[in-house]
N, C-alpha and C positions, 0 to 999 in steps of 0.2 A: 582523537578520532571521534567523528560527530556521532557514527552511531552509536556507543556505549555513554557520550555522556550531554547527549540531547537532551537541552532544556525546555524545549515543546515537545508539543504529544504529535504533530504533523509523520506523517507517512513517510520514510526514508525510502529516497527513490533512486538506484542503481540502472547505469546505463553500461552494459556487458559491450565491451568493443569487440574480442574474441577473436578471430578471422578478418573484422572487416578491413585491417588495415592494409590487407593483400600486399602484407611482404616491404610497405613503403614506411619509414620512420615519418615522413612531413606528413603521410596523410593518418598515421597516427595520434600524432599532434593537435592535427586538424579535428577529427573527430573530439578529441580532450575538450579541445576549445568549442566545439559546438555543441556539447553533451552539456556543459556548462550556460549557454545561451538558451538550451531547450526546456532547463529548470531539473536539470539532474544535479543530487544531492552526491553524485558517486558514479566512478569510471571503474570500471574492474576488468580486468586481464585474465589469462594464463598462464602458470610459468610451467614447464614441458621442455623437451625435446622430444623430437618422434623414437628416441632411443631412453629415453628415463619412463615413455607413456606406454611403449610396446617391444616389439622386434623387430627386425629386416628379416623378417619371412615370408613366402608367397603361397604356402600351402592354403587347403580351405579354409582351416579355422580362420585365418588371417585378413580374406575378404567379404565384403558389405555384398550383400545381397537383396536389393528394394531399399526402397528410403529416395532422404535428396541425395543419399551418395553412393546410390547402386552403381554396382560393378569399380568401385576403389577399394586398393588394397588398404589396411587401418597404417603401416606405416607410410607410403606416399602423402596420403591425407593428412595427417600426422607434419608431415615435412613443410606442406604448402600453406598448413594452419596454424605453426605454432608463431608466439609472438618471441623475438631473438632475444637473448637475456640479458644482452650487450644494450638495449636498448631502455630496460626497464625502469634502471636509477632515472636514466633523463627521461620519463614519463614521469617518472615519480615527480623530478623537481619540475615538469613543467603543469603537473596538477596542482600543484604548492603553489605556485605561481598564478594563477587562473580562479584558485581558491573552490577547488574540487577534490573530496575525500579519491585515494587511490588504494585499491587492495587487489589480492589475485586470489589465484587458486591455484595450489601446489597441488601436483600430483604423484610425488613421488620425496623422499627426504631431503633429497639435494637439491631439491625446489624449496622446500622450508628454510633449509642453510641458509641459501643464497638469499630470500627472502628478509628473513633476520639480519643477514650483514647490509643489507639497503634502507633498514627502519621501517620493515613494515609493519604496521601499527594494528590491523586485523587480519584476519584469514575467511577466504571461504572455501567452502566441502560441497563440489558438484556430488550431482546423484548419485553418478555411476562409480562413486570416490567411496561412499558411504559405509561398503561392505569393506575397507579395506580399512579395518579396525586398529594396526599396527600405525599405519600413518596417521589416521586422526589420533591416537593418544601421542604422537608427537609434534604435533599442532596443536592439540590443547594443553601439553609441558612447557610451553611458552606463555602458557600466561594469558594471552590474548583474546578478544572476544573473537567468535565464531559463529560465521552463519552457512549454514548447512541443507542443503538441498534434499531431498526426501522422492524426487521420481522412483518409481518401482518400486519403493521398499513397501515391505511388508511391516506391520504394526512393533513386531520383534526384530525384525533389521534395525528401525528408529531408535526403538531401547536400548539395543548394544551399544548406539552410536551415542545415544546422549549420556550410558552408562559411564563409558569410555572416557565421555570428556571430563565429568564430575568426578570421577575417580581420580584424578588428576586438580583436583580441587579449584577447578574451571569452572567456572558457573554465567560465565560470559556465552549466551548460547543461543540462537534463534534458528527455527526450522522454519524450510518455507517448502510451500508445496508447490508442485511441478509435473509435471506432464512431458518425461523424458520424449519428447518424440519431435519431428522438425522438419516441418513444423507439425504443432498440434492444433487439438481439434476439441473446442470451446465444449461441446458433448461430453465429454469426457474429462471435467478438469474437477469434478467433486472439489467444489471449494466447501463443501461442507468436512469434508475430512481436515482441512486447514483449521477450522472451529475445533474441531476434536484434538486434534493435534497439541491444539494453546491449550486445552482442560485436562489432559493426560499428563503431558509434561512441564506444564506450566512457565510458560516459556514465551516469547514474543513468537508472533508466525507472521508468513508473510507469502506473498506470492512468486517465482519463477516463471514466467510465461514466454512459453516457446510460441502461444497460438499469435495469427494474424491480428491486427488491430487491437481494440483496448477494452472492449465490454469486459473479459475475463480481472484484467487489472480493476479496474473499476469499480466492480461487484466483491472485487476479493476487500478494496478498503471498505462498503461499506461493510463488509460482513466481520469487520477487526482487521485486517490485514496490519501492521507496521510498517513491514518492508515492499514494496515493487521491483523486481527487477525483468529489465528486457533486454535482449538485445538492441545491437545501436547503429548506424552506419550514415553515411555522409548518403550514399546510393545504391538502390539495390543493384542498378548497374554495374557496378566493381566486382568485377567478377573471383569471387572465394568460396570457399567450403561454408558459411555460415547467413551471404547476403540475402539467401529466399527466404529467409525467416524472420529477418534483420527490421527493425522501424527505422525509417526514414527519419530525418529532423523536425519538419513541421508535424508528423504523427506522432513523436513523441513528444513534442512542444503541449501538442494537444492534447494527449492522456495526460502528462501532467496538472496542467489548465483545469482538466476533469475532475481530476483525483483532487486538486485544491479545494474546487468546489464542493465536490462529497464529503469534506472536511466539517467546510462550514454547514453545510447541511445537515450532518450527524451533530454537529456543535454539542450541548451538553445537556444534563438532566436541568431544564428551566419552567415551572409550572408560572401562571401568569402572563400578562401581555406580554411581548415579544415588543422591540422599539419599534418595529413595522407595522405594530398593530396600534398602538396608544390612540390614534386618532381616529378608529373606528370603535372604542369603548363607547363610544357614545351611541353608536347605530344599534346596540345591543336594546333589549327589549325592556320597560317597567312601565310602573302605575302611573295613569294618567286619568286627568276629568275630562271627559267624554260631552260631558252637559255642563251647564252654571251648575253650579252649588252654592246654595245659601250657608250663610255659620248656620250651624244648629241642626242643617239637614243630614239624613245620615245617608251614607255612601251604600250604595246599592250596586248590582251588577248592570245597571243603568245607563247609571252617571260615571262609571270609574272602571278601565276595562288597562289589560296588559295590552300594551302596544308598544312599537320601537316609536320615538329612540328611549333612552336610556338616563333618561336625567331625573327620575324618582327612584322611589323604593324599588328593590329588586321584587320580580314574579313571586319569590318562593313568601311575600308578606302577604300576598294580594286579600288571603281567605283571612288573614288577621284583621284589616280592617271594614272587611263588611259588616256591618251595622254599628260602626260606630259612628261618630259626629266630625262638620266638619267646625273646624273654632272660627273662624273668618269666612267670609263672601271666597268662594274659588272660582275663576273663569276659566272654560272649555277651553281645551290645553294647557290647562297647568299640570306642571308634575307633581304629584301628590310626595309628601316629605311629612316626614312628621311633626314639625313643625306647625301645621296647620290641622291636625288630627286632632279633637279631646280626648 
């Protein structure tokens, strides 16, 4: 599995398909393979039924009220959204195929079963999963690494979660922050809690981004992030419970692209020229003769002044050799070297 045993420090980037394959095995597929071509490091699924997620009930408690899925009940929504389990092996082998990481997220035990009997090789913990302590300690009893989603929680929801898994002698463990909402709104994504996050539990962090477009992604690598994850979809035209949220192919072609470049950008702790720079060492500033200089005259603030370029002694000598001598005839632009100094 690439994420626990990456031999570069690069951004591990998840492309959440979710809903968007509206119910279709080929255009599940489809998406694999495009997720793949847009520079995702990772497809990720759900495994569910709308009967492991919830109930067949229609009382209040049961329906959405505002949101993008005001006025559905959570089990229909449930029905129209989930990805079929019958289906999940052959995702799996056509990500193997394609040479795209594949993981899900259970939310319920007999999602982990099933999970386990397919090889799956990580697990991840949506937000709203978080509080539900018994299931993550049997997903982290597997053994496997685990990335875990953090919307809502409070500072002590996270601790029980991360407690949970360690107690289970799992240390396979990355939280990423998120903005349970869909979509969300870049105001509101405190990536500085993602920073706090990595210093508290010491831990890789990373970002879940429900919001539109990619400043939120982007900002979150430079500030440390590890992980990106976003939703994925061929078009937001396909109409399901997750596409108004969803990035496009070339949008996310493009936060990638981004996210690459913020890489190289942050690049490493390097004092000294840079290879971009080598050839402008020379525009930098030093000691030069200003006038003739005879041997034996001595160098005044006259004759001998800091100016670029850069091909004598550095500025910081300049006060060193006022009044001393020069040993040879020097011509107006020479660079003064010591060399030519008594």
């Amino acid at each position: 599995m690439k994420y626990s045993n990456k031999s570069d420090k690069s951004v591990y980037i998840i492309a959440e398909m979710s809903a968007n394959h509206a119910g279709s095995l080929s255009r599940a597929k489809e998406i694999i393979h495009a997720a793949k071509e847009a520079g995702a490091d990772c497809i990720k699924i759900q495994t569910y039924t709308a009967d492991t997620i919830t109930m067949n009930c229609n009382n209040k408690y049961f329906q959405i009220d505002g949101g993008t899925w005001n006025g559905e009940n959570l089990y229909s929504l449930y029905q129209k959204a989930f990805t079929p389990w019958e289906w999940q092996a052959e995702l799996k082998a056509e990500s193997d195929k394609v040479g795209i990481d594949f993981f899900s997220t259970p939310f319920d035990k007999t999602a982990v079963d099933f999970l386990e009997s397919i090889g799956m090789e990580f697990y991840k913990i949506a937000s709203f999963e978080l509080v539900d302590i018994p299931l993550i300690e049997y997903v982290a009893s597997k053994g496997k690494p685990i990335i875990m989603s953090t919307g809502m929680a409070t500072l002590g929801e996270i601790e029980d979660a991360v407690n949970v898994v360690r107690r289970q002698n799992n240390n396979q463990l990355a939280l990423l922050r998120c903005a349970s909402a869909y979509p969300a709104i870049t105001d509101e994504m405190n990536l500085k809690t993602m920073v706090n996050m990595k210093e508290t539990f010491d831990v890789p962090v990373g970002l879940s981004d429900h919001s539109m477009g990619s400043l939120g992604a982007v900002t979150a690598v430079a500030m440390g992030a590890s992980i990106i994850e976003k939703h994925f979809c061929i078009s937001r035209d396909v109409d399901n419970p997750d596409a108004s949220f969803s990035m496009e192919v070339a949008e996310f072609a493009s936060m990638v692209r981004d996210i690459r470049t913020v890489e190289k950008a942050i690049g490493q702790v390097k004092y000294g020229a840079a290879k971009q720079e080598e050839e402008n060492v020379k525009f930098r500033k030093s000691i030069f003769a200003v006038k003739d200089i005879k041997a034996g005259e001595e160098f005044t603030a006259d004759n001998v002044r800091v100016i670029r370029p850069g091909y004598g002694l550095k500025p910081k000598y300049y006060n060193d050799i006022l009044g001393k001598h020069a040993r040879v005839d020097i011509e107006r632009g020479t660079p003064i070297q010591y060399g030519i100094i008594e």
